[in-house]
C-alpha positions as CSV (number, residue, x, y, z in Angstrom):
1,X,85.7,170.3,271.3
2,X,86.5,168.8,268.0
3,X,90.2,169.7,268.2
4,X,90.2,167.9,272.0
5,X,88.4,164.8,270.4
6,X,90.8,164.5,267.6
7,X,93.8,164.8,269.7
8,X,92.0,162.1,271.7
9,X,91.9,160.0,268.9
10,X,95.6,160.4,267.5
11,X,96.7,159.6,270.8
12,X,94.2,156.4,271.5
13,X,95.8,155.4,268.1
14,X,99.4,155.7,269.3
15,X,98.7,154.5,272.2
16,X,97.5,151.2,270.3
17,X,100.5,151.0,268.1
18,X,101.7,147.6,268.1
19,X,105.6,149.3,268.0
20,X,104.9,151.0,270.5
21,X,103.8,148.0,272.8
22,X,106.8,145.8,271.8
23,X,109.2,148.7,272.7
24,X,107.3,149.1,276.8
25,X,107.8,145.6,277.1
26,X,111.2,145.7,276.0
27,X,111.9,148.7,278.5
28,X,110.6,146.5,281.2
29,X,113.1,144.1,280.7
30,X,115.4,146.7,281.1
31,X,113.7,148.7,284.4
32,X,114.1,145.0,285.7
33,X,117.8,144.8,285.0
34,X,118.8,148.0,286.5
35,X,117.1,147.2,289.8
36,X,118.2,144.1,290.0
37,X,121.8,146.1,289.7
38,X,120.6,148.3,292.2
39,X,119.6,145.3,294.5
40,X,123.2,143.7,293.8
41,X,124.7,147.7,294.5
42,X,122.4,147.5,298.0
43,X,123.6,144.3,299.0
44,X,127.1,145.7,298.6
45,X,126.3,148.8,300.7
46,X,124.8,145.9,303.2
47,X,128.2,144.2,303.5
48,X,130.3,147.4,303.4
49,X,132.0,146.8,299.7
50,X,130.1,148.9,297.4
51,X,132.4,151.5,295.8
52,X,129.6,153.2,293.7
53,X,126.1,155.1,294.2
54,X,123.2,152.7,295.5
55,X,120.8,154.2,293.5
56,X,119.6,153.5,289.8
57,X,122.2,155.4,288.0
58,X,125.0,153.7,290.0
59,X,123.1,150.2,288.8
60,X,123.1,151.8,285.0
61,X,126.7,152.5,285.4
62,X,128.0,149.7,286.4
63,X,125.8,147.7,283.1
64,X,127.9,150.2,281.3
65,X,131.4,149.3,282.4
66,X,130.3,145.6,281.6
67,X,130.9,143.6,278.1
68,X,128.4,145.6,275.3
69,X,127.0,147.2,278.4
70,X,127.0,150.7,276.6
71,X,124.7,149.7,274.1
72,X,122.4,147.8,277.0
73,X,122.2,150.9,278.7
74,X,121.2,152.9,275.9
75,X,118.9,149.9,274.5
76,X,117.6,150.4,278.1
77,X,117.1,154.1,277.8
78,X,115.1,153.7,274.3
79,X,112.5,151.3,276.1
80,X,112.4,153.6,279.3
81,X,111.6,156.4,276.4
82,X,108.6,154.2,274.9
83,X,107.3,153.0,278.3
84,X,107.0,157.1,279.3
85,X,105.7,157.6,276.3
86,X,102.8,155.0,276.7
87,X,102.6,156.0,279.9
88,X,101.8,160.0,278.6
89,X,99.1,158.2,276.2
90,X,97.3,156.8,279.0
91,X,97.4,160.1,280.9
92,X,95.9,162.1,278.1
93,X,93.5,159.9,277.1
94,X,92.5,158.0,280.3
95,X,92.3,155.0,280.9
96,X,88.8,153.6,279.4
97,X,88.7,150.4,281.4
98,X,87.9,152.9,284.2
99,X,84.7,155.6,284.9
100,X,84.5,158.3,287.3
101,X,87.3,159.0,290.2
102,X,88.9,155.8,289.7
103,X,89.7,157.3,285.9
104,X,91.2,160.3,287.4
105,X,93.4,158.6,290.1
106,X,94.5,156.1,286.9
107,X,95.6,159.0,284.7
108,X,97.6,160.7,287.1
109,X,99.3,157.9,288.6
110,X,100.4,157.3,284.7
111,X,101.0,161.2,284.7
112,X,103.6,160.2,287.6
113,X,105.4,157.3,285.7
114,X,105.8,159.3,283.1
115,X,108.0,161.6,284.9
116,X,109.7,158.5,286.4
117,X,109.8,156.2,283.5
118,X,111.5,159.9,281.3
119,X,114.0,160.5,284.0
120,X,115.3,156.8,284.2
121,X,115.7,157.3,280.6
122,X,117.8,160.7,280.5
123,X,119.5,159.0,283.3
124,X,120.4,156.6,281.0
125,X,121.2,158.2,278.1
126,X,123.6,160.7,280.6
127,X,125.6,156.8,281.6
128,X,125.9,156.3,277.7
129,X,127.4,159.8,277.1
130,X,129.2,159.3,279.9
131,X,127.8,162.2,281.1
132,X,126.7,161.3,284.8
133,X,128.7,162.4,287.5
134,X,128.0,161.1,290.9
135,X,123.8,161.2,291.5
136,X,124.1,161.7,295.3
137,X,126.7,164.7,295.2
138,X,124.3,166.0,292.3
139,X,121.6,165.8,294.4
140,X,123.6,167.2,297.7
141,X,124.8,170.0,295.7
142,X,121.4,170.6,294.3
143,X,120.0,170.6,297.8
144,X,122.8,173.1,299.2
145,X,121.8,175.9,296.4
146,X,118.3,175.6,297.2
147,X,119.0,176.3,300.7
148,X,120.4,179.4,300.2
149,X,117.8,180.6,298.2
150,X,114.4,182.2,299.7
151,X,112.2,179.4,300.5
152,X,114.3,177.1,299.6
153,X,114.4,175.2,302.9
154,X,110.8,174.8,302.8
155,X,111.0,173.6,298.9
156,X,113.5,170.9,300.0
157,X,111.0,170.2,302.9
158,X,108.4,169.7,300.7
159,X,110.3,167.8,298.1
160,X,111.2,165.2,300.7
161,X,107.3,165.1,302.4
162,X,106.7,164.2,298.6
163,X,109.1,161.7,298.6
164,X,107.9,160.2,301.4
165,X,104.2,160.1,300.9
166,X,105.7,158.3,297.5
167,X,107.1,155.6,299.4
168,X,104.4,155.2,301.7
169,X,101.9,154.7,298.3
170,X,104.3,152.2,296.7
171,X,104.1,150.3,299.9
172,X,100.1,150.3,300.1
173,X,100.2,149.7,296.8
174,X,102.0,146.7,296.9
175,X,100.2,145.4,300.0
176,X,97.3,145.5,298.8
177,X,97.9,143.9,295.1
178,X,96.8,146.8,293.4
179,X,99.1,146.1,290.5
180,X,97.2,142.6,289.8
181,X,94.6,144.9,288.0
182,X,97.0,146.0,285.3
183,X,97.8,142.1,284.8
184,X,96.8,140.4,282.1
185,X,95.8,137.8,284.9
186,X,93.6,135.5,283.1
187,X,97.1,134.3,280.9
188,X,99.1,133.3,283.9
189,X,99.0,129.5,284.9
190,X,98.2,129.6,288.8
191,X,101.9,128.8,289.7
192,X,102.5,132.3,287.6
193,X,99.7,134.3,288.6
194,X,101.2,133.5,292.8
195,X,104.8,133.8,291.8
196,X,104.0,137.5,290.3
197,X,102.0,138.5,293.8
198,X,104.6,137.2,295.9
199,X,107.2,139.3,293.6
200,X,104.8,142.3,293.6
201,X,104.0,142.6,297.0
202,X,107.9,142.0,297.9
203,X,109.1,144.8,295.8
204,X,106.8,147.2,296.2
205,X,106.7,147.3,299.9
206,X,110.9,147.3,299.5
207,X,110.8,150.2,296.9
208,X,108.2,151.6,299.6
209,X,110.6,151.5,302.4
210,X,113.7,153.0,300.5
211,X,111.8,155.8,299.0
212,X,110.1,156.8,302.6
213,X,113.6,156.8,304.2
214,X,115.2,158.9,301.3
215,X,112.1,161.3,301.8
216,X,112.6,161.4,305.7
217,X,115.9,162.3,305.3
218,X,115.5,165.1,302.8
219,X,113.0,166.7,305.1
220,X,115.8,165.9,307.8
221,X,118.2,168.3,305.8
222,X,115.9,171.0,305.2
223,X,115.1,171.2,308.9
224,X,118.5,171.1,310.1
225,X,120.1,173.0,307.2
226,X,122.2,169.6,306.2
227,X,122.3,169.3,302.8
228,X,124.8,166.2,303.5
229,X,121.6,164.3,304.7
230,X,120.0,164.8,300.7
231,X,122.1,162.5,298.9
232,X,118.9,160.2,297.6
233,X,118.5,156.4,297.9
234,X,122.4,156.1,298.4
235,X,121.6,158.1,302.3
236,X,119.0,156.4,302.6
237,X,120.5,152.5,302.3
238,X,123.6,154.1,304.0
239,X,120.9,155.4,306.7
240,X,119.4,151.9,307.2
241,X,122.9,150.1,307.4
242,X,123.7,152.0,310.3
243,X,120.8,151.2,312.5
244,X,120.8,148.3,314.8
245,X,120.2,144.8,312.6
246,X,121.1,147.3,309.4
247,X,122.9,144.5,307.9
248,X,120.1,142.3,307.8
249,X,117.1,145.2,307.1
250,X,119.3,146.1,304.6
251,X,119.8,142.8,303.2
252,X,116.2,142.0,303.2
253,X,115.4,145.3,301.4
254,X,118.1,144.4,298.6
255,X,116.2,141.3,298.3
256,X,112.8,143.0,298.0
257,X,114.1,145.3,295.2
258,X,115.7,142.3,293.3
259,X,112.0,140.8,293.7
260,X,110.9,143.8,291.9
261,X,113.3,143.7,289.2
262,X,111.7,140.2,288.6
263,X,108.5,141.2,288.4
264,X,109.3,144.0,285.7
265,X,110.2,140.7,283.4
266,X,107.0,139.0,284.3
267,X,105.3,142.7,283.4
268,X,107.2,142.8,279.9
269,X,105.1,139.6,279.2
270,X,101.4,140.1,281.5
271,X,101.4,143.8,281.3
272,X,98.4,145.4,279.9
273,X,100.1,147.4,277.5
């Protein structure tokens, strides 16, 4: 027990490091300037011109191929690294704000960041080394191996029920304003504190919607052995164009995202870090 409490209590002290803090809020700067490269990449897709990926690394690789864009990306991938690592702190030692279940739910949705916050940041660091190949023929290729393997289909199945259920949270979540708790609230003028609920709810629900189509379409491929159908948030913004009014759902989910990538700048100033 003594062990446990004093890895508790390293952690609660890195977790309070005021480096540490200054480097999440810098890597929300940067999670809002690759989504707001994303939303410009969906927008694209929207209007038939985009010639790269419309996911997140296609957003981090076109910051590369701009002027000093090789050393925003990997200035990106160093805050994405702290912000996972903060995010690890609060999963091991809990968020103390909170009792009971509410405790639990908090440490493993920061469990979850974690994993999102480190893969945006190998993601990254892949674009700086210019490393990356396509993400969606990654991701199609992956899909096709697992397929072939015993109980594969059913692991992409599940992958993309996971997926799903994802987007589905990120929309209740941002319907419901749960992310006003982890806002430093009582800081914000009134014209703020709106303009970050308005920007919250928006790209939540959008992140919501592209997620939940991505994970529909995985579970698509597994059932109909079409590994063509797992290509990621690029299929599923392709997927969306298609459909009747796709231009404009499309459109207004490009808008939502951009939303988002204005609230991660908002969050590298109210966040409770």
């Amino acid at each position: 027990m003594s062990l446990t409490r004093s890895a508790e209590a390293t952690a609660s002290r890195t977790a309070d490091s005021r480096w540490l803090e200054l480097l999440a809020r810098a890597g929300f700067i940067g999670y809002g300037i690759v989504h707001l490269l994303f939303a410009w990449l969906a927008l694209q897709i929207a209007f038939g011109t985009s010639s790269d990926d419309g996911d997140q690394s296609g957003a981090l690789r076109t910051l590369a191929a701009q002027p000093l864009g090789k050393f925003l990306v990997i200035a990106t991938a160093v805050g994405l690294l702290a912000m996972a690592i903060w995010q690890a702190l609060e999963a091991a030692v809990g968020h103390r704000s909170e009792r009971g279940r509410e405790r639990v739910v908090e440490r493993l949705a920061s469990a979850g960041r974690t994993i999102v916050y480190l893969y945006f940041a190998w993601t990254a660091f892949k674009v700086f080394r210019d490393a990356a190949s396509n993400s969606a023929d990654q991701q199609e290729a992956l899909t096709g191996k697992l397929m072939t393997s015993s109980g594969g289909r059913w692991l992409v199945g599940l992958a993309g029920l996971v997926l799903a259920a994802i987007g589905v949270g990120l929309v209740i979540y941002g319907l419901v304003k749960r992310f006003e708790k982890h806002l430093k609230t009582g800081e914000m003028s009134p014209r703020t504190r709106k303009l970050a609920r308005r920007l919250g709810i928006a790209g939540y629900v959008a992140k919501g919607v592209a997620y939940g189509i991505a994970g529909l379409l995985i579970i698509v491929a597994a059932v109909n052995y079409d590994p063509e159908k797992a290509r990621g948030l690029d299929a599923a913004l392709h997927t969306l164009r298609e459909q009747s009014y796709g231009t404009l759902l499309l459109t207004l989910v490009a808008l939502g995202i951009a939303a988002f990538g204005l609230f991660c700048f908002l969050q590298s100033r109210y966040r409770k870090v």
